[in-house]
Structures are given as C-alpha cells and as structure tokens.
C-alpha positions in Angstrom: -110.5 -38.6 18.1 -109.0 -36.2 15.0 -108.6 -33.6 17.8 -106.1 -36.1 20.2 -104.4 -36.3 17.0 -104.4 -32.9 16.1 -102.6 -32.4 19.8 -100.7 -35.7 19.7 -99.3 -33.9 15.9 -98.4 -30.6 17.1 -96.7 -31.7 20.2 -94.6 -34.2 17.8 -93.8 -30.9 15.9 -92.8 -28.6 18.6 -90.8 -31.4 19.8 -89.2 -32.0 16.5 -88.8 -28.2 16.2 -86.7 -27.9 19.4 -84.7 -31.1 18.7 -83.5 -29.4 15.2 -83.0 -26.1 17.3 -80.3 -28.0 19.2 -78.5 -29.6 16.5 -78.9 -26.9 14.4 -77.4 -24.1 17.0 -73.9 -23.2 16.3 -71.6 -24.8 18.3 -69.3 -21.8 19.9 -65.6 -22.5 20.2 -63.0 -20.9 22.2 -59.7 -20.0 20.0 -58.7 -17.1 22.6 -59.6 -15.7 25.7 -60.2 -12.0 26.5 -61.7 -13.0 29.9 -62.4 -15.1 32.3 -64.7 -14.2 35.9 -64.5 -17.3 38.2 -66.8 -17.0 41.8 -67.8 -19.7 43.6 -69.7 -18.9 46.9 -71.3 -20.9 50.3 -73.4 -17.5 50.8 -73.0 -17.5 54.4 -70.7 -15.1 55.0 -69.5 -11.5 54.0 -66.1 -11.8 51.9 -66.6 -15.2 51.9 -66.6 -16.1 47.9 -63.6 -16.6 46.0 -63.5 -15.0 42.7 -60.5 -15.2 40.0 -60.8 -12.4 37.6 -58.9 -12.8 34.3 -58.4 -10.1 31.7 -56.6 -9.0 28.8 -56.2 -5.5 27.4 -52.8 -4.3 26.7 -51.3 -6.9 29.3 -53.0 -9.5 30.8 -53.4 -9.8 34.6 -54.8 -12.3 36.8 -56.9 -10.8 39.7 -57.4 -13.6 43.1 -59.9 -12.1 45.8 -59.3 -15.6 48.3 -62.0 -16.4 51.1 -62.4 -13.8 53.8 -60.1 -11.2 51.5 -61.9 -7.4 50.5 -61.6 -6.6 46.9 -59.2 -4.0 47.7 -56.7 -6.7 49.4 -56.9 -8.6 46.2 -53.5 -10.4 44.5 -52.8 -8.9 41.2 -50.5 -10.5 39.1 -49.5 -9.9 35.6 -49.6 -13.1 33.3 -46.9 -14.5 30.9 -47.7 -15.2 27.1 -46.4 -18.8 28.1 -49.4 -18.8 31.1 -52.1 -17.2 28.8 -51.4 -20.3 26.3 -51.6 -22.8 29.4 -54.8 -21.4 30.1 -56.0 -21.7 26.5 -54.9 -24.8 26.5 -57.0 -26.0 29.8 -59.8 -24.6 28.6 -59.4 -26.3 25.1 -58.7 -29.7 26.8 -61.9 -29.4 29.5 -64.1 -28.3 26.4 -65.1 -25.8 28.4 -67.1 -24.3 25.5 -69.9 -26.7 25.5 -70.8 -25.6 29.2 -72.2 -22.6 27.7 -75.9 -22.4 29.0 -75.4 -24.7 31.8 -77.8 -23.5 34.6 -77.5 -27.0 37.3 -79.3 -26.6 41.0 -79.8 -29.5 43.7 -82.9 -28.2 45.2 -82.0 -30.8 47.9 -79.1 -29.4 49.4 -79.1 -27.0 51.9 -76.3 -24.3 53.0 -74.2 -25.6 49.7 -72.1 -23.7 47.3 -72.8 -22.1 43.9 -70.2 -21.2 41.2 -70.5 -18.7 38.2 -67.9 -19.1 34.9 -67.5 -16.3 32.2 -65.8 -16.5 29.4 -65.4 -14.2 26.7 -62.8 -14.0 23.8 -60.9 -11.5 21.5 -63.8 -11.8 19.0 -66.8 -11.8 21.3 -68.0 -15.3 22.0 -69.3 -15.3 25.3 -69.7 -18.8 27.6 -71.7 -18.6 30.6 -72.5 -21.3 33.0 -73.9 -21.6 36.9 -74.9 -23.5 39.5 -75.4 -24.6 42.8 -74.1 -28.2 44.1 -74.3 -29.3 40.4 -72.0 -28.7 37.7 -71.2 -29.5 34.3 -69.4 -32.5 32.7 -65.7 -32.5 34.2 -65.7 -29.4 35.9 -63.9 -30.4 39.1 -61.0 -31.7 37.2 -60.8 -28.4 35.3 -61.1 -26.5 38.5 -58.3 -28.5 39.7 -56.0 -27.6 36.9 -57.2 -24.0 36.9 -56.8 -23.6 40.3 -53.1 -25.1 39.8 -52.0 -22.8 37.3 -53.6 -19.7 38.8 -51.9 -20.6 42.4 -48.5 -20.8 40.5 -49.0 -17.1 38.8 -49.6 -16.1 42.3 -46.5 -17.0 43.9 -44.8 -13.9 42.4 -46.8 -11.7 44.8 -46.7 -14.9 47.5 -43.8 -15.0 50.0 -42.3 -17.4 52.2 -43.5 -17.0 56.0 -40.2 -16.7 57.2 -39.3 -13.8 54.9 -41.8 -11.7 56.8 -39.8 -8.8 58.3 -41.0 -10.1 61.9 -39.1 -13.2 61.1 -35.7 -11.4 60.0 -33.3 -12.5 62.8 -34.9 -16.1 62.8 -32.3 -19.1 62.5 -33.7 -22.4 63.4 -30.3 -23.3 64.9 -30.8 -21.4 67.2 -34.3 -22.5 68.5 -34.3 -24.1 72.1 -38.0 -25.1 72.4 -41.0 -25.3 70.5 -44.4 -25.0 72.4 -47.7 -25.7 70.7 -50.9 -24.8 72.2 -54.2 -25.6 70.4 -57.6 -24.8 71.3 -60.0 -27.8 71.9 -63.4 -28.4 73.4 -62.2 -28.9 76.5 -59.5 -26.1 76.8 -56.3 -25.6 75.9 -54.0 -28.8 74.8 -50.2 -27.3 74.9 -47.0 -29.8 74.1 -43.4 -28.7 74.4 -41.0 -29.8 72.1 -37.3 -29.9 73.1 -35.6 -32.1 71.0 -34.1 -30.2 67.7 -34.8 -33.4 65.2 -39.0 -33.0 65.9 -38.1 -29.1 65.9 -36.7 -29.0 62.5 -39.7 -31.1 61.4 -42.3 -28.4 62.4 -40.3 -26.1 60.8 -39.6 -27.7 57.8 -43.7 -27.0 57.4 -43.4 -23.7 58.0 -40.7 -23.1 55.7 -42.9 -24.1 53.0 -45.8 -21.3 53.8 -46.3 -19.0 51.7 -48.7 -16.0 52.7 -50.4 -13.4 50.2 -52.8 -10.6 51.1 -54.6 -9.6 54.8 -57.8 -11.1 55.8 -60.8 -9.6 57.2 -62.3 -12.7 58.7 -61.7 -14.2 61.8 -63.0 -17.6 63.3 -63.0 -18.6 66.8 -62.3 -22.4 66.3 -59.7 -24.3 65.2 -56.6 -22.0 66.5 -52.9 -23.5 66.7 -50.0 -21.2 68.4 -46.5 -22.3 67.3 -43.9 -20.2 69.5 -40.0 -20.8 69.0 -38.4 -19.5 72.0 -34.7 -19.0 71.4 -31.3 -20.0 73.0 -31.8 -16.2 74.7 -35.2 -15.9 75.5 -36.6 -14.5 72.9 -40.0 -15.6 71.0 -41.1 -16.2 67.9 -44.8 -16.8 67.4 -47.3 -18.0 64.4 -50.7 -18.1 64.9 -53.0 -20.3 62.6 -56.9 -20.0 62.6 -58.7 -21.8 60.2 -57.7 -21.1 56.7 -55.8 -18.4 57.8 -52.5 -17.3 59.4 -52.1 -14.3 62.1 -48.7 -12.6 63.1 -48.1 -9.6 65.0 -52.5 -9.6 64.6 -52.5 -9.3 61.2 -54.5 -11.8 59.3 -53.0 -13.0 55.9 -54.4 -15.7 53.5 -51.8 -18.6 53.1 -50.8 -21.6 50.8 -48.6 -24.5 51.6 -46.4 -24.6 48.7 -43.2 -27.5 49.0 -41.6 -26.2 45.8 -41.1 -23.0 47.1 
C-alpha cells in the first residue's frame, strides 16, 4: 500500500513539475522579423513544394520558389519598409509566436501535405513550427493573408500575359475567331467562337494573367488551347496545363490577378 502511494506521489510531482515548466517558460514575442522560411510540400513530386523565403540584411527581399519552379527560376523581389510593417503586423495579429514548438501529424491521412514556418528576429528569437495535415490555431487564415501580401510584392517581377513579346502586335479588335480545344476523356472537345461580345469575354480573362518565372513540370491532364486567329490569318495561341501556362513551349507559373 505505502509503495502505490509512493508511485501515485511521484507521478503527482512530475506532473506538477511539467505543469509549472509550462507556465513558467517565457513566453517569446515577436517585435521584428529578420526571417521568415515558409515550405509547404505534398512530397510526391520533384520541385513540387512551395517555399517563401524572407530575409533582411541590408535590404530586405522576398524570395517565392512556386510549385513545379527550380530554385534557380525563383521570383526575387525587394520589400518596402511599408510591406515589412504589414508583415509584422500579420504576424502580430495571427499570434504567430505562440506556435512555437508546434509539431501536429494526422497519422491517418495518406498522400497529404506538410508545412514548415521559421521565424527568426533582429534579436534572435527563433519560432519553429511543423506538420502534416494538422496545424496550429488559425493558421489558414494567416496563410491566407500571407499569401495575399506576398502575391502583391510579386507583381513587380509579375507581367501581364499580353505584354509577352509574342503577344506584341495583338489587338483584340482585330480578332475574327476564337477556337478552344480542351482535352477530355474521351478526346478532344473543340468550340469556335465567332461572335466578338463572347470574344471579348475570354479575353477579358486573359487580360488579367499575370505570369512569373518558367516551370519545369509538365502534366498531361487538364490542357485548354485558346487560339485567336486574326482578320489576316494569323494566330495567336495560349496553352494552359494545370496550374501552369505554355507559350511558344515555354512553361511559366501564372496568377489571375483583376487589379492588374
């Protein structure tokens, strides 16, 4: 009997001992931000992960390495003093500080995703947190926001489709057709588009693409050809694959952006 209570006593202490551990652990704070490594990963394919690198030494600069881009295709954009505050900011608001040690995994879930956050600021507090197909306490609402502001630091090395030099001569007033052909199970599905009001609608999408670095990855599903033939014959052709678009064979990442 005294030796039950002997346990029953020393697992009450290491209990109580971890339970003051926690309260008594500093809680970290983040007042600036030196850093900040985002990558978020399915694993199932090579350049597949997208990573955000954030880092401040003399200037800051955002680095985005998109799905199916190398590291050497990467965007790299310098950031604003008013952008590094917004980021601050979003962090501050998402308490993105108390994540720190956050190590989730559904055990359950098969060919999901995993993510890894770093942060580290001017005087050396570091926040760390991981996991696959579980994350911490609103982290998809900051990884909306995030995503948001990095995607608008971006569009100064992100430019409209139709500013691609292929696309020079393009005027959609002169357009006499539109033909789409997409792939399906069955074949090929093509539709011709003659009248200039349902014309100016598919390229009132377009207009609003904007397209970054090249891609290495290709996909064999899920292709849509848009060609504009012209009043004299001549074509003009955009290619989308997946999450990708392909002109002249070149693959380049792409955003739809309406206000661009």
């Amino acid at each position: 009997m005294k030796k039950s209570l002997i346990i029953i006593g020393i697992i009450l202490l290491i209990g109580i001992g971890v339970i003051m551990m926690v309260l008594l652990k500093p809680k970290k704070e983040i007042n600036s931000i030196k850093s900040l490594e985002y990558r978020e990963s399915d694993g199932r394919s090579m350049y597949g992960a997208l990573e955000y690198t954030y880092h401040c030494g003399k200037d800051c600069t955002l680095t985005t390495k998109p799905q199916g881009v190398k590291d050497e295709d990467a965007l790299k954009v310098e950031v604003t003093e008013e952008e590094q505050e917004e980021l601050l900011e979003l962090v501050k608001k998402y308490k993105v500080a108390s994540w720190d040690g956050f190590k989730g995994s559904d055990k359950y879930v098969l060919d999901g995703s995993s993510f890894t956050l770093s942060i580290k600021t001017k005087d050396d507090v570091t926040i760390d947190a991981s996991g696959y197909m579980k994350y911490p306490r609103n982290f998809h609402n900051f990884m909306k926001e995030l995503e948001e502001l990095f995607a608008r630091i971006n569009r100064k090395k992100l430019f409209i489709i139709f500013d691609h030099e292929k696309y020079k001569d393009f005027k959609i007033e002169n357009v006499s057709k539109l033909v789409i052909t997409k792939e399906t199970e069955g074949g090929l599905d093509t539709e011709e588009i003659i009248e200039k009001e349902e014309i100016e609608k598919k390229y009132d999408y377009w207009k609003h693409i904007v397209i970054g670095p090249k891609c290495s990855m290709a996909c064999e599903d899920n292709t849509t050809i848009y060609k504009f033939i012209m009043n004299d014959g001549k074509e003009y052709t955009i290619e989308k694959e997946c999450d990708w678009v392909i002109i002249d064979k070149d693959r380049y990442y792409y955003q739809y952006r309406k206000d661009v």
